[in-house]
C-alpha positions in Angstrom: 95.6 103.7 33.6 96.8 100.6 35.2 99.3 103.2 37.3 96.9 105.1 38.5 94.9 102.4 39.6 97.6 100.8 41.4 98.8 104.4 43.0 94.8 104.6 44.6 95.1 101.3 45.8 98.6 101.4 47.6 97.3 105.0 48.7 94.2 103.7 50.2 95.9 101.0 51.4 98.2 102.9 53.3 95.2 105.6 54.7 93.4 101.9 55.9 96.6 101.2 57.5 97.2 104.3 59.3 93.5 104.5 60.1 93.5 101.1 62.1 96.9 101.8 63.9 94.9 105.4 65.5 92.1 102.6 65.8 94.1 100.4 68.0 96.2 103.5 69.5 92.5 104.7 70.8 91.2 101.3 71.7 94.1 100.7 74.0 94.1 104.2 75.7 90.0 103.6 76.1 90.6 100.3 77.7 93.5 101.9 79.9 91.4 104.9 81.2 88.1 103.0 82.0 89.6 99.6 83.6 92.0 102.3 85.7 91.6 102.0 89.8 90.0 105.4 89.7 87.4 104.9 87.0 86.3 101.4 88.5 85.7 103.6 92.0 84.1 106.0 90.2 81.7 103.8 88.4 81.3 101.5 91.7 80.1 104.2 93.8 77.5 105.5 91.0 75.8 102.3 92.5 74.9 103.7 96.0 72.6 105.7 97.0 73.7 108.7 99.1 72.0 109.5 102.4 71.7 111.3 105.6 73.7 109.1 108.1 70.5 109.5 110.4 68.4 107.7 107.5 70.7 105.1 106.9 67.9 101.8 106.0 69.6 98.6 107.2 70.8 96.4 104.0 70.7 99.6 101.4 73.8 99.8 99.5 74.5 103.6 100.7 77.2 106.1 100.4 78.1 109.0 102.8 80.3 111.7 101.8 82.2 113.3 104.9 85.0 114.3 107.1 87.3 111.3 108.2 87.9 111.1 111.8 90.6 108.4 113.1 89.2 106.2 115.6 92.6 104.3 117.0 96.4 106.1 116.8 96.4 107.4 113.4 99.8 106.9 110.9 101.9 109.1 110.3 103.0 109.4 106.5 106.3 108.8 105.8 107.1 111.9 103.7 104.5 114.9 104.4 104.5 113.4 108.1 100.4 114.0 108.2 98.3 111.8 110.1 96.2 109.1 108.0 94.1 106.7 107.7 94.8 104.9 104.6 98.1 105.5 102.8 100.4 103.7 99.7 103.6 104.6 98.8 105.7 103.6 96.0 109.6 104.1 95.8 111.0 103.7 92.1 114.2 103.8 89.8 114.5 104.7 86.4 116.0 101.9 84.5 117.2 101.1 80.8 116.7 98.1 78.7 118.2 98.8 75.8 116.2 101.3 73.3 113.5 101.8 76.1 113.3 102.2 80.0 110.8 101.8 83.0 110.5 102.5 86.2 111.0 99.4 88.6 109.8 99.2 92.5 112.4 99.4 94.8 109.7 99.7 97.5 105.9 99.7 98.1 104.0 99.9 101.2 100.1 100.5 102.4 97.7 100.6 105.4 94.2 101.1 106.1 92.8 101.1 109.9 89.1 101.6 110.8 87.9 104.8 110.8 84.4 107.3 110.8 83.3 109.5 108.5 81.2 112.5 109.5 78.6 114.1 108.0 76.2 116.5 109.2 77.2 115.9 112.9 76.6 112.3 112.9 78.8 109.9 112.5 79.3 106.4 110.5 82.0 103.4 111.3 84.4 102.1 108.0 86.2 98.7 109.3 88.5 98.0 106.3 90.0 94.6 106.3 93.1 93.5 104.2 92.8 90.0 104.6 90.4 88.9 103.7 90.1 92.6 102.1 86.6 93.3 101.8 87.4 96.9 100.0 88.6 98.7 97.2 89.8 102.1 97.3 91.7 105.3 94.8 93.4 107.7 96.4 94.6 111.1 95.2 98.8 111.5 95.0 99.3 114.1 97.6 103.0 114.1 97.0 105.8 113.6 94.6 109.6 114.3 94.7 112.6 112.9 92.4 116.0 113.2 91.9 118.2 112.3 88.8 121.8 113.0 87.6 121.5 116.7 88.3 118.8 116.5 90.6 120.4 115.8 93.9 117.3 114.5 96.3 116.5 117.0 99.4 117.4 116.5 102.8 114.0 115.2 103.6 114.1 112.5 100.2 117.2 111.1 101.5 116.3 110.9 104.6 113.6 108.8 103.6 115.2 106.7 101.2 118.1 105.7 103.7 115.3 104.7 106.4 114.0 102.2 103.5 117.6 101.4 102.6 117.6 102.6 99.3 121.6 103.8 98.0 120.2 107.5 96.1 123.8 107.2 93.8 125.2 104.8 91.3 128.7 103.0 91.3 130.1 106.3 89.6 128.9 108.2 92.1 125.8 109.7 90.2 122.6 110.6 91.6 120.2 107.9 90.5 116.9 108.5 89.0 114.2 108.0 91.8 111.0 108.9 92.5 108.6 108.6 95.5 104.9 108.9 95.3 102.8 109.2 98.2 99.0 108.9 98.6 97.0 109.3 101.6 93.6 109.8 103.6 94.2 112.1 105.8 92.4 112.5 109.1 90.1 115.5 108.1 89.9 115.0 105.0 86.7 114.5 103.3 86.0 111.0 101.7 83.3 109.6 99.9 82.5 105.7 100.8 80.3 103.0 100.0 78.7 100.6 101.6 76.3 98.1 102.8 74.1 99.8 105.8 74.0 98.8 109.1 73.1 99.9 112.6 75.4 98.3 115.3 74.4 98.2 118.9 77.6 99.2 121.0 78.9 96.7 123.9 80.9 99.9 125.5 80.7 103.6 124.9 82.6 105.6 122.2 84.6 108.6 123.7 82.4 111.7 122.5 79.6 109.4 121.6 76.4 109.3 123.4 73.8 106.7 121.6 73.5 103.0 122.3 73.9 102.3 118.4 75.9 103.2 115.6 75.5 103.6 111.6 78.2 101.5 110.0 78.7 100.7 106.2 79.8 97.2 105.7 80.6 94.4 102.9 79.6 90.9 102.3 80.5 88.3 99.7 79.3 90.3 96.6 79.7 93.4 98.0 83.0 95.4 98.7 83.5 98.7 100.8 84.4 101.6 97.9 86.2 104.3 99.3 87.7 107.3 97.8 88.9 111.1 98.3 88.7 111.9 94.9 86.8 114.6 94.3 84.8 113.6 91.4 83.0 111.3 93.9 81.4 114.2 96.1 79.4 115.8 93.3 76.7 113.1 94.1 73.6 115.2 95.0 72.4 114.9 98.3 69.1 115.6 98.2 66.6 113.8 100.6 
């Protein structure tokens, strides 16, 4: 009997065990997913209020959903050559340390300028600032390319890892392990943003803009710009 008794226990003990590593497996992943750029977005704009750019109420934290229009000399993405916005993108290399391995930056860059969004034929001003920075933003990865030890990059990958001065093989000649991720906003492309509403009186005219005044969506101290082109983000109703 003793046996027996002391087989249960060592059983249970080891189910308990297994039980809380899943436990903490689940916990972690949890924490992960809803602290992630994209949920903390996603959750920020469900704050806002979405309306008609035309019933924007000054001081109402507001979101439009709409096409982006550039309002200076747009850039020019430095793999899928589109015109943008807003774009980040990371250059990394595949490294070992000892039983494991990670992916270290060899480069990262990103830019936002001011831009409108569109919606309904009106339009609304974004002026992103990165310092102080007075947003936060997710974009979608529009592109992706790699190369490892039988992966030689493409033309156009090692093109654009010489311009950033990064060597694509290895003292034995190897191709390295890279890999280039690219997100943008692209001009026509429709965004969702969030903001603090405003109407601005204009000191000079906008190009293809007639009114004395225009709807803007700001920040202030407590309050940052959100902007996104996920698409999660424009299945916010737009009923008014």
């Amino acid at each position: 009997m003793p046996s027996n008794i002391l087989i249960l226990a060592n059983n249970i003990s080891t189910t308990l065990g297994f039980v809380i590593v899943i436990s903490v497996v689940a916990i972690v992943i949890f924490i992960a997913y809803y602290f992630s750029r994209k949920q903390r977005v996603l959750r920020a704009l469900s704050k806002f209020k979405y309306r008609k750019i035309t019933q924007f109420q000054t001081n109402e934290l507001t979101k439009v959903i709409g096409k982006t229009l550039h309002v200076h000399e747009p850039f020019v993405a430095p793999f899928s050559k589109r015109k943008c916005v807003a774009f980040h993108f990371v250059i990394q290399q595949k490294r070992s340390n000892g039983k494991s391995s990670y992916w270290k930056t060899l480069v990262e860059q990103s830019d936002i300028q001011d831009f409108f969004v569109e919606d309904q034929g009106e339009v609304v001003m974004i002026k992103p600032t990165k310092v102080p920075k007075n947003y936060i933003n997710y974009m979608v990865t529009d592109r992706s390319v790699s190369s490892g030890v039988f992966n030689a990059p493409s033309p156009k990958f090692l093109e654009l890892l010489k311009h950033y001065g990064v060597n694509s093989k290895n003292l034995l000649g190897f191709n390295k392990n890279l890999r280039y991720t690219e997100s943008i906003i692209e001009v026509g492309e429709t965004v969702t943003v969030g903001g603090i509403a405003k109407w601005k009186k204009l000191s000079e005219p906008l190009s293809g803009y007639s009114y004395s005044q225009i709807a803007t969506l700001e920040s202030s101290d407590e309050q940052k710009i959100v902007i996104t082109d996920h698409p999660s983000a424009q299945f916010s109703q737009r009923k008014l």
